[in-house]
C-alpha positions in Angstrom: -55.3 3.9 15.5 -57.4 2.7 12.8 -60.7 3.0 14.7 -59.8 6.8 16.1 -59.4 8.2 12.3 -62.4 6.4 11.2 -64.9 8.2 13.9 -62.9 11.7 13.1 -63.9 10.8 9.7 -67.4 10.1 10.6 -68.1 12.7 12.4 -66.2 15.1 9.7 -68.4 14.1 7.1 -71.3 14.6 9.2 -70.1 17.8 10.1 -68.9 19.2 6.3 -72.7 20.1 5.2 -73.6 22.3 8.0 -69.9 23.6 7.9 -70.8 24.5 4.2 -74.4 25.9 5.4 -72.6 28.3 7.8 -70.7 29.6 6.0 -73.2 30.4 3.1 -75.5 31.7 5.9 -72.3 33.9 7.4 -71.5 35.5 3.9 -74.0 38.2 3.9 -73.3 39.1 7.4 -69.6 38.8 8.1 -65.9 38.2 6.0 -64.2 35.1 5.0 -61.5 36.2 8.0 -64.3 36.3 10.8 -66.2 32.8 9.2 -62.9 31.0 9.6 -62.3 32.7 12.8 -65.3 32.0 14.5 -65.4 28.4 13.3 -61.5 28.4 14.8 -62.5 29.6 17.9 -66.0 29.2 19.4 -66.3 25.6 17.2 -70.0 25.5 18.3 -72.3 24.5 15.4 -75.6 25.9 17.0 -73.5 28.9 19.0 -72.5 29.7 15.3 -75.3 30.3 14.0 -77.1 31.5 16.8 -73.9 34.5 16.6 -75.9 34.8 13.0 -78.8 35.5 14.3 -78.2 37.8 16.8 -75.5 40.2 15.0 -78.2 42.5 14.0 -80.3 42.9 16.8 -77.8 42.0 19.7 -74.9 43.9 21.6 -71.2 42.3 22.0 -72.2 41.5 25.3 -75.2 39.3 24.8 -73.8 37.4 22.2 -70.7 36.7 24.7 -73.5 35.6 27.2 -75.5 33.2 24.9 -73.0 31.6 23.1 -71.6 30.3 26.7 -75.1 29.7 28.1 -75.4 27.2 25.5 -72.0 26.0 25.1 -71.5 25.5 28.6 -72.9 22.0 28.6 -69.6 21.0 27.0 -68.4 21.3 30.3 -69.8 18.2 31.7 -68.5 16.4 28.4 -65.5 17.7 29.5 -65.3 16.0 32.6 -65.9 12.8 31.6 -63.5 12.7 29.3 -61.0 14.1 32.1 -62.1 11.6 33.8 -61.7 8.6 31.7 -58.2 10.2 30.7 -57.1 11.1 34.4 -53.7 8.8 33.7 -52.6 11.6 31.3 -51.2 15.1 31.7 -52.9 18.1 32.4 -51.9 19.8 29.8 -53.2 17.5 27.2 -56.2 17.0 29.2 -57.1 20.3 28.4 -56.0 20.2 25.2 -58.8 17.6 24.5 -61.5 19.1 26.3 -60.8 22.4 24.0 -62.4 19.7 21.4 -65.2 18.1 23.0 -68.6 18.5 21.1 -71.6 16.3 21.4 -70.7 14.0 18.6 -67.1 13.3 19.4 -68.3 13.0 23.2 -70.8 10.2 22.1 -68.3 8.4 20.2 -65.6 8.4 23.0 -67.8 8.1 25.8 -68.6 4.3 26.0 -64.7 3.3 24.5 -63.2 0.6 26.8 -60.5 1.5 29.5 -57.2 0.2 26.9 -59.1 2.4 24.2 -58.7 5.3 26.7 -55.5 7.0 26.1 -54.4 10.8 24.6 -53.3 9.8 21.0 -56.7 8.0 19.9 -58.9 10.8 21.5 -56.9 13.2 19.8 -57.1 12.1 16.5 -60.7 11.9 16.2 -61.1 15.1 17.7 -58.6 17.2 15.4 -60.0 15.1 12.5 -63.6 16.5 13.2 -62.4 19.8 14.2 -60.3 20.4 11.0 -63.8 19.3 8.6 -66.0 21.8 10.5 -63.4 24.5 9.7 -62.4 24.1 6.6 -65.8 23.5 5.4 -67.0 26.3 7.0 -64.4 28.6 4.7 -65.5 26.5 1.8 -69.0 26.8 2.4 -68.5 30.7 2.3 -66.4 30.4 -0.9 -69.4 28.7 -2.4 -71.9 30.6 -1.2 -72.4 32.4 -4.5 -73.2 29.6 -6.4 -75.2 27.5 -3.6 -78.9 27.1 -3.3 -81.4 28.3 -1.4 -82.8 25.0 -1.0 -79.4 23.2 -0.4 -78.7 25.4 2.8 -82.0 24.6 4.3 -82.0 20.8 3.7 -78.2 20.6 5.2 -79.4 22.1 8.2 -80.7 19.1 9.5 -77.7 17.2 8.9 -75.8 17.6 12.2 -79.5 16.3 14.0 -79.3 13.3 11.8 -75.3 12.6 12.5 -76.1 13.0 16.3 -79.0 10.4 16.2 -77.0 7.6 13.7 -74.4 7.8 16.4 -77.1 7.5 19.3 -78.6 4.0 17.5 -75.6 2.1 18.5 -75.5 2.9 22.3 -79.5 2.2 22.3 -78.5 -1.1 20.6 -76.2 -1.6 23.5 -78.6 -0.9 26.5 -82.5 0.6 26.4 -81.2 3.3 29.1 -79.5 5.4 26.9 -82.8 5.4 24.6 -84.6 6.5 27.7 -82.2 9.1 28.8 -82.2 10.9 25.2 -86.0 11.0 25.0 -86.0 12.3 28.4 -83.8 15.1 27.4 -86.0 16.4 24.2 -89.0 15.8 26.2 -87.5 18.1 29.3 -85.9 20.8 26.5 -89.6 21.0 25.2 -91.5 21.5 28.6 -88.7 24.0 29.6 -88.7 26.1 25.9 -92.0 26.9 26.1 -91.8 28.2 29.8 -91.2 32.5 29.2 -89.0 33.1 32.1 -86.4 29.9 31.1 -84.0 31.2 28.4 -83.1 28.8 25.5 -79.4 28.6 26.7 -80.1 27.6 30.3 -83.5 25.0 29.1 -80.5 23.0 27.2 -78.7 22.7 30.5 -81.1 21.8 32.4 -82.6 19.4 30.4 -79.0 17.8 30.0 -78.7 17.7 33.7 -82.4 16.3 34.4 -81.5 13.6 31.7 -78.8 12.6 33.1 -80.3 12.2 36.9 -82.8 10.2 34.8 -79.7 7.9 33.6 -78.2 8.0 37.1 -81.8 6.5 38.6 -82.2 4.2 35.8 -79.2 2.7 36.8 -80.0 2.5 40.6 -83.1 1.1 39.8 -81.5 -1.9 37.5 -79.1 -2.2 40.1 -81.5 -2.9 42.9 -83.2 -5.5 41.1 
């Protein structure tokens, strides 16, 4: 169990400074009651803050919309991890896939078949979950006393926890190098195209990336 609390932990303390930036950004907007609530809720770091953005220039309904456009590509996370965990219950199948984000689905994703079991998903799930929540109330505690220039610099912090955690995969096999460049490259042809919204270019570029993993592997295969 060892391993499980130490990538929970990982992921937590890659998650606790843009916990604490939303919830300095949500302060002028929004109570400590809906901070928490959201961060309870919708656990979406970029949904979050795109809820943010939106609150003064969007309707209930729109927000509803984007925030699943662009949290819907937890869905195929969600499968796998079904998937690798189809020995266990229903029930705590979807318990874990209430959980899934793109860090804790990196980290689980490659672990070997005795590694695949309910307890050891669980923990580093809740263990990541818990940091982003807390830290988001803390973050709006705080927010009176925080910098300007702090907020900004721990924006990029989630980015730079989702690459460290990409490095070891690459180590593993070039593919997955190729399949993550092939997704930024396809997000940036399809974000710059007007009739694409932002929500549905991450999705696609997920799905393109990952028929570019699917004939990587076909193409290694047939050599």
């Amino acid at each position: 169990m060892k391993k499980p609390i130490m990538d929970g932990l990982t992921i937590g303390m890659g998650y606790l400074p843009v916990a604490v930036a939303f919830g300095i950004t949500a302060k002028p907007l929004i109570s400590l009651f809906d901070t928490t609530l959201m961060s309870i809720m919708v656990y979406g770091g970029a949904s979050q803050f795109l809820v943010l953005q939106m609150l003064n220039t969007s309707g209930a309904a729109a927000i509803v919309m984007a925030v699943f456009i662009l949290n819907s590509r937890h869905f195929v996370m969600a499968f796998k991890v079904n998937y690798d965990l189809r020995h266990e219950s229903f029930i705590k199948r979807l318990i874990l896939s209430s959980y899934v984000t793109d860090e804790s689905f990196a980290v689980t994703a490659n672990t070997d078949p005795p590694g695949r079991a309910f307890p050891k998903y669980f923990v580093t799930f809740i263990i990541a979950y818990l940091f982003w929540v807390i830290f988001s109330a803390v973050g709006y505690v705080a927010g009176d006393w925080m910098s300007d220039s702090w907020t900004i610099a721990s924006g990029i912090a989630l980015y730079a926890l989702f690459i460290a955690l990409l490095i070891p995969a690459v180590r593993v096999h070039y593919k997955y190098g190729l399949v993550a460049v092939s997704g930024m490259l396809f997000h940036g042809i399809l974000s710059v195209i007007p009739m694409v919204p932002s929500g549905f270019a991450i999705i696609i570029a997920m799905l393109l990336a990952a028929l570019m993993g699917v004939l990587i592997d076909r193409m290694g295969a047939s050599e």
